[in-house]
C-alpha positions, -999 to 999 in steps of 0.1 A, spaced: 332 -164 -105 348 -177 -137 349 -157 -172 361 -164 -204 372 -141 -231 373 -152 -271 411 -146 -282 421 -115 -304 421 -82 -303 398 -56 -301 373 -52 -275 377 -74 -246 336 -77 -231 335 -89 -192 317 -119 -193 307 -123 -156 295 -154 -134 289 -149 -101 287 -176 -76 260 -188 -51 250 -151 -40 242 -144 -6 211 -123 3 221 -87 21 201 -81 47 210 -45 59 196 -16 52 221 -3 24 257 1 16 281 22 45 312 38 37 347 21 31 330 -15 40 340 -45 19 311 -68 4 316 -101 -13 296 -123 -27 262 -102 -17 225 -101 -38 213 -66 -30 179 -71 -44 147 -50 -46 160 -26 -21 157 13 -21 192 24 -16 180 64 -23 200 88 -5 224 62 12 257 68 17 282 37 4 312 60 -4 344 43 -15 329 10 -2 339 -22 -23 321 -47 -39 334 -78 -51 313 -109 -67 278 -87 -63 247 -87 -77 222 -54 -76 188 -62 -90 160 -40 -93 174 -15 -67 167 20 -63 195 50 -65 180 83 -62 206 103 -49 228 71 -37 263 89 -26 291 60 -39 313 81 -48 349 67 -50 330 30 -46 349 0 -67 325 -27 -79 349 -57 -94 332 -86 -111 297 -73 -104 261 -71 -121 236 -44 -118 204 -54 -135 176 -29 -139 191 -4 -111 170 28 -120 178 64 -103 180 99 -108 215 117 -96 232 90 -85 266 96 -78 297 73 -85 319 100 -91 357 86 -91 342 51 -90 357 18 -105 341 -3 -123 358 -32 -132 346 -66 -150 311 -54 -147 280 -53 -164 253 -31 -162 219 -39 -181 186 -21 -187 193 7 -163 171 35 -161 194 65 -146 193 106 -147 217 126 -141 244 100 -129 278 115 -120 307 91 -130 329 120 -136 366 105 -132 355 73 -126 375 43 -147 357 15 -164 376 -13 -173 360 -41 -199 324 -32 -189 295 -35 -206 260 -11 -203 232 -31 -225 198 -18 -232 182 7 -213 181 44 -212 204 69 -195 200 108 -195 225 134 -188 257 108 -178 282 125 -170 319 110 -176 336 141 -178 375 132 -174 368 97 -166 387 67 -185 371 44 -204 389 12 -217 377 -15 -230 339 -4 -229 309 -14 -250 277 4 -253 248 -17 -266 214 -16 -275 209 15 -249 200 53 -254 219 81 -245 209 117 -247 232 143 -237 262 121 -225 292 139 -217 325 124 -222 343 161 -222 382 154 -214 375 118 -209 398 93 -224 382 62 -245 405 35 -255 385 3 -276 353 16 -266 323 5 -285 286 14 -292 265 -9 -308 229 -8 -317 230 27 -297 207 58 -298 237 88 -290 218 124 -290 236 154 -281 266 136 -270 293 157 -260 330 149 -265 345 183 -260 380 179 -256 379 140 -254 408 115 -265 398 90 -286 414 57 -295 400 27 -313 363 38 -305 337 19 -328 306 39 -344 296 25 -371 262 9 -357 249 35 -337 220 40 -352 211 71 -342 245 97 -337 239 134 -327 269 155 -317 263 185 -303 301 193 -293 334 181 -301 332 167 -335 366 179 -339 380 151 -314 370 123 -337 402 115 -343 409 79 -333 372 68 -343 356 50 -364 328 56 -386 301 45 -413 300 62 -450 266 70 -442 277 86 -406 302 107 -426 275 122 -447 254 129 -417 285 148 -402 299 165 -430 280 199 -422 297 198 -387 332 190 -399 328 216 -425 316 241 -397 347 229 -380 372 238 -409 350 273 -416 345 260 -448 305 274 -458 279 250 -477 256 271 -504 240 257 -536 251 280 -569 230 307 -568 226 315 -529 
């Protein structure tokens, strides 16, 4: 595996290469085992239970995660492509060097998880849950997310790009060089308040101003009303 990085600041994207992949030929991840250099491809991994195994070099392609149990799993220098699932769990996870593309997941629990310089493109993912978890070096791109929840969680350089946000949630988050200037679609149902440490468009601040006055109790009426 080999990546390179352009130089400067700001968000640093994982740019993975795996090596020759070998196929697995189980019948799905077990706990606390170690897998390098694996292809799990095609495979219906619902309902197995790969908690705090660790994968290093891996591919996952077109695999199946209803109700996977990976909770406390690390995946380092990995690729999942088109992994689809509803209440997967990688609660505690880490997710390092990885990038995850055109996923279709409900209901995913990466609460306290870290992800470190990942990157989710495309896609669609419903109710994900990062409460408390810590994000650095993340970018969001070209995916939807409706009612993500990133309550308590801590975002350092974390980017969304191209991105449909509704109802996101970021109730008591902490926020630090996060970049929203090209979602193109941002809805937020709590925590408007913690934007602090963001970044915004003119045309996002417009869009938010009834919320940040809400926030300061400050009451919006045209003369007469």
């Amino acid at each position: 595996m080999v990546r390179r990085r352009k130089p400067g600041g700001g968000v640093r994207r994982p740019e993975v290469r795996l090596p020759q992949l070998r196929p697995f030929t189980g019948d799905g991840p077990e706990p606390e085992r170690d897998y390098d250099g694996l292809a799990f491809a095609d495979l219906d991994l619902g309902g197995r239970d790969g908690c705090a195994a660790r994968f290093m070099d891996c591919g996952v392609y077109r695999c199946g995660l209803d109700e996977a149990r990976l909770s406390g799993a690390r995946f380092v220098d990995c690729v999942l492509d088109e992994v689809r699932g509803v209440g997967t769990d990688l609660s505690g996870a880490l997710l390092r060097d990885v990038e995850l593309t055109e996923a279709r997941l409900g209901g995913t629990q990466l609460h306290g998880a870290v992800l470190e310089r990942v990157l989710i493109r495309g896609g669609k993912i419903d109710y994900l849950n990062l409460r408390t978890a810590s994000l650095k070096d993340v970018v969001f791109e070209g995916c939807v997310l409706i009612e993500a929840d990133f309550g308590k969680a801590r975002l350092e350089r974390v980017e969304f790009r191209d991105c449909t946000l509704r109802a996101v949630d970021f109730h008591g988050a902490e926020l630090s060089e996060v970049d929203l200037r090209a979602v193109t679609e941002l809805d937020i149902a709590r925590g408007v308040e913690r934007l602090s440490g963001a970044v915004i468009s003119p045309a996002q601040l417009l869009d938010l101003a009834p919320a940040f006055a809400a926030q300061i109790g400050v009451r919006v009426e045209s003369p007469g009303e």
